[in-house]
DRENBA-342944 format. One record per residue (C-alpha): residue in three letters; x, y, z. Coordinates in steps of 0.25 Angstrom, whole numbers, plus 5000, padded with zeros to 4 digits. Each point is the difference from the previous one (the first is absolute). Example, Ala and Ser with C-alpha at 12.3 -4.5 7.8 and 13.67 -1.06 7.14 Angstrom:
residues 2
Ala504949825031
Ser500650144998
This chain:
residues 162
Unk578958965051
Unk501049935007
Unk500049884993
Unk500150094988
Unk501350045003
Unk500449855002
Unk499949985015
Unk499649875009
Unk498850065006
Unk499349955014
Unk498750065005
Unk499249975012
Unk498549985003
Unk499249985013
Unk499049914993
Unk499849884986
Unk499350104994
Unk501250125002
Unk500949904997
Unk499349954988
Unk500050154995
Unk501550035002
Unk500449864994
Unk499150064988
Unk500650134999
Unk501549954998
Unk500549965014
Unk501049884998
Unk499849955015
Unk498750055010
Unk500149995014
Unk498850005009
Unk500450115011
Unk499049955009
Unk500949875004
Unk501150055010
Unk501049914993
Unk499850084986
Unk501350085003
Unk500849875002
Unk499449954987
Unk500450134992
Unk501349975006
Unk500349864996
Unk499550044987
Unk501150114998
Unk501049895006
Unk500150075012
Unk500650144992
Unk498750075003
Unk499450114990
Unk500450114992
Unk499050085000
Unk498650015008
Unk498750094995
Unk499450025015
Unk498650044999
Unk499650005014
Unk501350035006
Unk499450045014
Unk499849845002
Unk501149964992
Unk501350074999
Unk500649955012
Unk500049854995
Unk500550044985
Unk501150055005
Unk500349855005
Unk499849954986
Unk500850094992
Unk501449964992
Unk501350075002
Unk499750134997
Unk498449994996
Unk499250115000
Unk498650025005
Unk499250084994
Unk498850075008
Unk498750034992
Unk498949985011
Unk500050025015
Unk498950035008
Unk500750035014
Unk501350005007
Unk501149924999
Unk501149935010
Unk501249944992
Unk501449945005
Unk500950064993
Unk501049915002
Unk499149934989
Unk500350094991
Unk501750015002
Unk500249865000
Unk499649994988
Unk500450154994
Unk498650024995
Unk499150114998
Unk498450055001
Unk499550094992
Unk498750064999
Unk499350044988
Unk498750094999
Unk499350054986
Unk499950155008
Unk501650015000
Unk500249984986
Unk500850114991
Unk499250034987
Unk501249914991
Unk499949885009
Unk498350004999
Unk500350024985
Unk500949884999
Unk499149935009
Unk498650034991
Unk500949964989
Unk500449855006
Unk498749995003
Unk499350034988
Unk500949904992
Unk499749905009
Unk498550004999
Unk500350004984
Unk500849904999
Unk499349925013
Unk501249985009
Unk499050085009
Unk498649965002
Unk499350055011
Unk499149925008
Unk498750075003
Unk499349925013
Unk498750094998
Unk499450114994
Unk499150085008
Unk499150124997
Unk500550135006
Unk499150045009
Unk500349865009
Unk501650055001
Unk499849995014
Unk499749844999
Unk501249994991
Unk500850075013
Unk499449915008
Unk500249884991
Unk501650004998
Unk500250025013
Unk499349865004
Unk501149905004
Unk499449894988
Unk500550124989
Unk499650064988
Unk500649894991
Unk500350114991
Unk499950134996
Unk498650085004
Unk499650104990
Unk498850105002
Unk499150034987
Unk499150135000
C-alpha cells in the first residue's frame, strides 16, 4: 500500500527467507533485524535523516529503538505489542515526533467503511495481495496459535478452513 502511494519503502526481517518475502512484497531495501548493526544500516540508507514513518508490530521489543530512528517529526505508529513499554521521551521531543496506536476495536463505523472500501479496491486492482503462509483445518486453531507465535514466523498470513 505504501509504495502505492509513492513512498521509498524499508521492511525488516530476522531471516533470508523473511527477507526474501518483504523484498517480494514491495520493500525497496530489507534489513535483517537480527544483526545489531541493522539500525545503523537504516540510517546511512536515509543519509542520516532517519524515517518518517514506522509500522511497529511488536512494539513491546521495539519502540524504544524506533524512536532513535525516526525523522524530524516521524511518527510511529503502534499495531502490535505484547507487553509493556519503557521509552525516553527525550526521543521523541528532539525530534517533535509522535506515536500513535491504532486498534480495528476503536474504529467509528465511517472510518471501518472507508477502510473496507481501500481495501476492497486494492485486492481488485492488486496493489494488495495477501500472503497466506498456511492454511489450516479449523479444528487445529490451536496449532495455528501456537505456530505464529514461534520466533521462525508464520511467513505470511494463517487462514483456518472448516
Amino acid at each position: 500500500m505504501t509504495r502505492a502511494l509513492g513512498l521509498n519503502v524499508f521492511g525488516t526481517a530476522g531471516s533470508a527467507k523473511g527477507m526474501e518475502l518483504v523484498k517480494r512484497e514491495g520493500a525497496h531495501q530489507v534489513f535483517d533485524h537480527s544483526k545489531a548493526a541493522y539500525k545503523d544500516e537504516i540510517m546511512r540508507a536515509t543519509g542520516g535523516r532517519g524515517v518518517d514513518i514506522i509500522l511497529e508490530m511488536l512494539a513491546n521489543v521495539n519502540l524504544g529503538a524506533d524512536l532513535k530512528l525516526l525523522a524530524p517529526r516521524g511518527r510511529v505508529v503502534v499495531i502490535g505489542s505484547r507487553g509493556d513499554v519503557t521509552i525516553t521521551p527525550r526521543d521523541l521531543m528532539s525530534r517533535q515526533a509522535a506515536i500513535l496506536a491504532f486498534s480495528l476495536w476503536g474504529l467509528t463505523e465511517a472510518e471501518s467503511v472507508e477502510i473496507h472500501a481501500g481495501i476492497n479496491a486494492g485486492l481488485e486492482n492488486g496493489t494488495l495481495r495477501p500472503v497466506v503462509g498456511a492454511e489450516i483445518p479449523l479444528k487445529d486453531a490451536v496449532q495455528a496459535h501456537i505456530d505464529v507465535m514461534k520466533p521462525s514466523g508464520a511467513f505470511g498470513k494463517i487462514v483456518l478452513i472448516p
